[in-house]
C-alpha positions in Angstrom: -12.8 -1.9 -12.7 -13.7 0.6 -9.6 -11.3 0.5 -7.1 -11.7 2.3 -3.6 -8.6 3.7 -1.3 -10.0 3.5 2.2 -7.6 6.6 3.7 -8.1 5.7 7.8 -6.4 6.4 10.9 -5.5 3.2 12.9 -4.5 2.2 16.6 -3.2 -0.1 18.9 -5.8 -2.4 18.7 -5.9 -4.9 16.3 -9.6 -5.9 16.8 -10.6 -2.1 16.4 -8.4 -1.8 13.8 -10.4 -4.8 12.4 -13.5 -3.1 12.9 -12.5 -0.1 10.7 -11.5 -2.2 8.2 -15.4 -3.9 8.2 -16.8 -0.8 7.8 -15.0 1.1 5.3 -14.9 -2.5 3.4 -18.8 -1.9 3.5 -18.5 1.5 2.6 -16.2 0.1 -0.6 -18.6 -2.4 -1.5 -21.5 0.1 -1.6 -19.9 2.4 -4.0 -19.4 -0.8 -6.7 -15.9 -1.0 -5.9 -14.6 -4.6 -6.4 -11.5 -4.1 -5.1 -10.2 -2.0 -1.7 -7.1 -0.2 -0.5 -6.3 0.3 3.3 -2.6 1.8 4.6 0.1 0.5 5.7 -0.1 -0.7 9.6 -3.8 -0.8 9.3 -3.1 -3.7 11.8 -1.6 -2.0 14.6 -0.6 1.8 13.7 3.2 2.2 13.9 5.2 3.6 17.4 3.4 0.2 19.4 5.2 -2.6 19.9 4.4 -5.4 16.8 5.9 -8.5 17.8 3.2 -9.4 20.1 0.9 -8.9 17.5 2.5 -10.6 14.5 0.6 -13.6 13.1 0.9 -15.7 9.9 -1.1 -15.1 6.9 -3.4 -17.4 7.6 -3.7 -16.6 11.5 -7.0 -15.2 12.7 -6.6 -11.6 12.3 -5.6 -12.4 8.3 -8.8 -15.1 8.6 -11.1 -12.3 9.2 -10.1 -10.3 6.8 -10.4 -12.6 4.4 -14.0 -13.6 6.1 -14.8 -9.7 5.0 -13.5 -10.0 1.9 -15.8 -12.7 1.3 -19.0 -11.6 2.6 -18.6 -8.0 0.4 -17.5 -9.8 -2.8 -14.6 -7.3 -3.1 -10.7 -7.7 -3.2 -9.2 -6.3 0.4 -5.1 -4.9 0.1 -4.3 -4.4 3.7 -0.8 -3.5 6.1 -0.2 -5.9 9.0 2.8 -7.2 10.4 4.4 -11.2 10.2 6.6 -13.1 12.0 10.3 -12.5 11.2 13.2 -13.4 12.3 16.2 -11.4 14.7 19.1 -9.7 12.6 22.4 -11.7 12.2 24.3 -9.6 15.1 21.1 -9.2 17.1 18.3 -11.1 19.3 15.9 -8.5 19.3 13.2 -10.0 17.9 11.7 -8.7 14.3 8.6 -8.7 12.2 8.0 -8.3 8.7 6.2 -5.4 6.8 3.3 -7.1 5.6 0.4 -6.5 2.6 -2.2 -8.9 2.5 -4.4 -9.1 -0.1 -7.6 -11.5 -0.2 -10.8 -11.7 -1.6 -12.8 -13.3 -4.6 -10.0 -15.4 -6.2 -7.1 -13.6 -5.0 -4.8 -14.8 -1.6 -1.3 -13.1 -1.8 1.3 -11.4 0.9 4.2 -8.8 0.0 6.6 -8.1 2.3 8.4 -4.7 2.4 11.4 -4.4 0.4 12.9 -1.4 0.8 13.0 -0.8 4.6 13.0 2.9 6.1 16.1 4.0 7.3 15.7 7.5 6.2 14.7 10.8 8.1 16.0 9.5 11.5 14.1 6.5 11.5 15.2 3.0 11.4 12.8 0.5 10.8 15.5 -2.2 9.9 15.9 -2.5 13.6 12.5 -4.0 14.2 11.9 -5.1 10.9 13.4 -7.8 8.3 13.0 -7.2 4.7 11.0 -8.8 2.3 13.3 -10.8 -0.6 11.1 -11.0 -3.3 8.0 -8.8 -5.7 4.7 -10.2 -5.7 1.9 -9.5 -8.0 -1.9 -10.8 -8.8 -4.2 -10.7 -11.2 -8.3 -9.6 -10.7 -10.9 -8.4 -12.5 -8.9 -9.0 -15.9 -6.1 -6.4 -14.6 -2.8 -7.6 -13.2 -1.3 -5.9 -10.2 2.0 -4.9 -8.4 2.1 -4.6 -4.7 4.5 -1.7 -2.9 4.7 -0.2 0.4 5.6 3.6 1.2 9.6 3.9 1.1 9.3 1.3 -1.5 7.9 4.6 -3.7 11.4 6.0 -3.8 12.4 3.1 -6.0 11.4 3.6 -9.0 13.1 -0.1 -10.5 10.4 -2.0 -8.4 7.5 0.0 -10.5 9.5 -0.1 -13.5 9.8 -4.3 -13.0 5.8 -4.2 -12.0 5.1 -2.7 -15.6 7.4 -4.4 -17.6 5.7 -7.9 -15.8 2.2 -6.9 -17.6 1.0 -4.7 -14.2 -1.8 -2.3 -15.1 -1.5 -0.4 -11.7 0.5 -0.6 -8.4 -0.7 -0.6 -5.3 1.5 1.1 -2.8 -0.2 1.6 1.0 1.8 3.3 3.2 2.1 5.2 6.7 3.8 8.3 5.6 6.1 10.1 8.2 4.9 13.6 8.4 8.0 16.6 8.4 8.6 19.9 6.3 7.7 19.1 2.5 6.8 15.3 3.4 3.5 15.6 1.3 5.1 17.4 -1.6 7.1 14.5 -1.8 4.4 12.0 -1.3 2.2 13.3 -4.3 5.4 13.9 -6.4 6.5 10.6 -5.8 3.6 8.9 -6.8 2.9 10.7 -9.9 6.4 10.7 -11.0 6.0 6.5 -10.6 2.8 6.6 -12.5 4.6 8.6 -15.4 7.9 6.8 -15.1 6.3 3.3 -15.4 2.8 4.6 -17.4 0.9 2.3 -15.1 -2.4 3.4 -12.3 -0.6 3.8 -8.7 -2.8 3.6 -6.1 -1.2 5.5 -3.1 -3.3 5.0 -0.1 -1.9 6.7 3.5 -2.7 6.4 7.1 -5.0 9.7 7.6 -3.7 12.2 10.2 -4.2 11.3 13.4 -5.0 14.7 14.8 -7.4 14.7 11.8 -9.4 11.9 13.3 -9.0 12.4 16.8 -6.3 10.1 17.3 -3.4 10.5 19.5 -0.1 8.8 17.9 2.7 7.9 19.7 5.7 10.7 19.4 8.0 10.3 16.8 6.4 7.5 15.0 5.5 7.7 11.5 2.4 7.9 11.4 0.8 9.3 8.5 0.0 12.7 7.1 -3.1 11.7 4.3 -3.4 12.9 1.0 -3.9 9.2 -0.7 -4.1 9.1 -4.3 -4.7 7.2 -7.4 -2.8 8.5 -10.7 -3.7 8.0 -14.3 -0.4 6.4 -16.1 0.0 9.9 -17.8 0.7 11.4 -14.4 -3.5 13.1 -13.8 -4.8 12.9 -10.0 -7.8 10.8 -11.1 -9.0 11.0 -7.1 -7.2 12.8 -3.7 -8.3 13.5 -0.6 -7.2 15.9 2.1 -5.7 14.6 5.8 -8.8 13.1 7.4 -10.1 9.9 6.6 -11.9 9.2 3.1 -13.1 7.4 0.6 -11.4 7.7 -2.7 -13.4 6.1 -5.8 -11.6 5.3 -9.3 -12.7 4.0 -11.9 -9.5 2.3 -14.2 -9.2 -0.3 -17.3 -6.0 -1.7 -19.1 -7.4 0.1 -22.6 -5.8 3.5 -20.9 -2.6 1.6 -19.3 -2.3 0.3 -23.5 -2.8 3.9 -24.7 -0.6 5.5 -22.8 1.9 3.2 -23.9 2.0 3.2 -27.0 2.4 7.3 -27.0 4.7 7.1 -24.2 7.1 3.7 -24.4 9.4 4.7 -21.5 9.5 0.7 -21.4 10.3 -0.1 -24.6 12.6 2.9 -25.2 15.0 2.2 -22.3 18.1 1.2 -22.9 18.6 -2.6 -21.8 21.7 -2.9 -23.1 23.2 -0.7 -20.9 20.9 -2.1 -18.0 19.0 1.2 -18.0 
């Protein structure tokens, strides 16, 4: 199966935003991809306000998407935001951290688990997390869906794999800082080794990189998406401006790898390791 990671910068708009996604979709489609990665936030970038802007899955933002998805023939995994609701001891109001993916056969939504309170950020405050792991099959390969600070866990890749997942997909909008995409790539290969599946580790660009002013202090992406091999090899990268990434993957080199690797099988469940 080709897949493409569409590494872009979004905004405040959500129709613009929309527009990007057309035309890197397009851009996908062209390259044979049947499938198609966008970041995290590809709805509304991060540091605007995302109540206003939250919608069901099957609201009209989502609808297009899905209308895109459609007239490309190709799988769309995209970041937008849903309605949630305030914390216990709180009435601000709250969204939820939202993948969406459509296309040929394939209507599912992950919400965020892991939420990022980390670095001096708090996205708990605006955001409620997601209660439960979603994957779906296409193409004859089965997938796991994560989002950025998710990464940092590896038991939610580990589960993905040990559910028959051939790859996760993990979009994020990766807050830049000293060492932030050391991290990022070590993270993603040490998730590809640890679980001997594909991730596909797809970033909002830099914004300065494409012209884009971000709000201060929002995290709001630094580049260098991804997609590993399950034996931890940088099959595609690409640098802080937007880009294409094109992979080709198969379940005959998730199978290989573990058979000479069985990190799954060799754990020690009786100790709940």
């Amino acid at each position: 199966m080709r897949i493409a990671v569409a590494q872009i910068v979004t905004g405040e708009d959500p129709q613009q935003n929309l527009r990007l996604v057309e035309t890197w979709t397009a851009k996908a489609a062209e390259a044979g991809a049947e499938l198609v990665v966008f970041p995290e936030a590809t709805q509304r970038a991060f540091g605007y306000s995302l109540d206003p802007i939250a919608e069901e899955v099957t609201g009209p933002w989502a609808d297009e998407v899905h209308r895109i998805g459609r007239e490309y023939g190709i799988v769309i995994i995209v970041g937008m935001f849903t309605p949630g609701e305030p914390a216990a001891e709180d009435d601000r109001p709250r969204v939820k951290n939202t993948l969406l993916a459509v296309g040929p056969s394939v209507f599912v939504s992950y919400d965020k688990l892991h939420l990022y309170d980390a670095f001096g950020f708090q996205e708990s405050r605006t955001v409620e997390p997601g209660e439960r792991e979603v994957r779906f099959s296409a193409a004859g390969l089965k997938f796991g869906l994560a989002t950025c600070y998710d990464i940092r866990f590896p038991q939610l890749f580990r589960s993905h794999a040990v559910n028959g997942a051939h790859a996760t997909i993990l979009p994020a909008s990766w807050a830049p800082g000293p060492g932030k995409v050391e991290q990022w790539r070590t993270l993603a290969i040490a998730r590809a080794l640890d679980s001997t599946q594909y991730v596909i580790a797809c970033g909002q660009g830099l914004p300065g990189a494409a012209g884009v002013k971000a709000p201060e202090g929002a995290p709001s992406g630094v580049g260098h998406s991804l997609i590993v091999s399950p034996t931890g090899e940088i099959l595609a990268s690409a640098g802080d401006a937007p880009e294409l990434l094109i992979a080709d993957i198969d379940s005959e080199t998730v199978e290989r790898a573990r058979e000479v690797l069985p990190v799954l099988t060799n754990a020690r469940q009786d100790l709940g390791l």
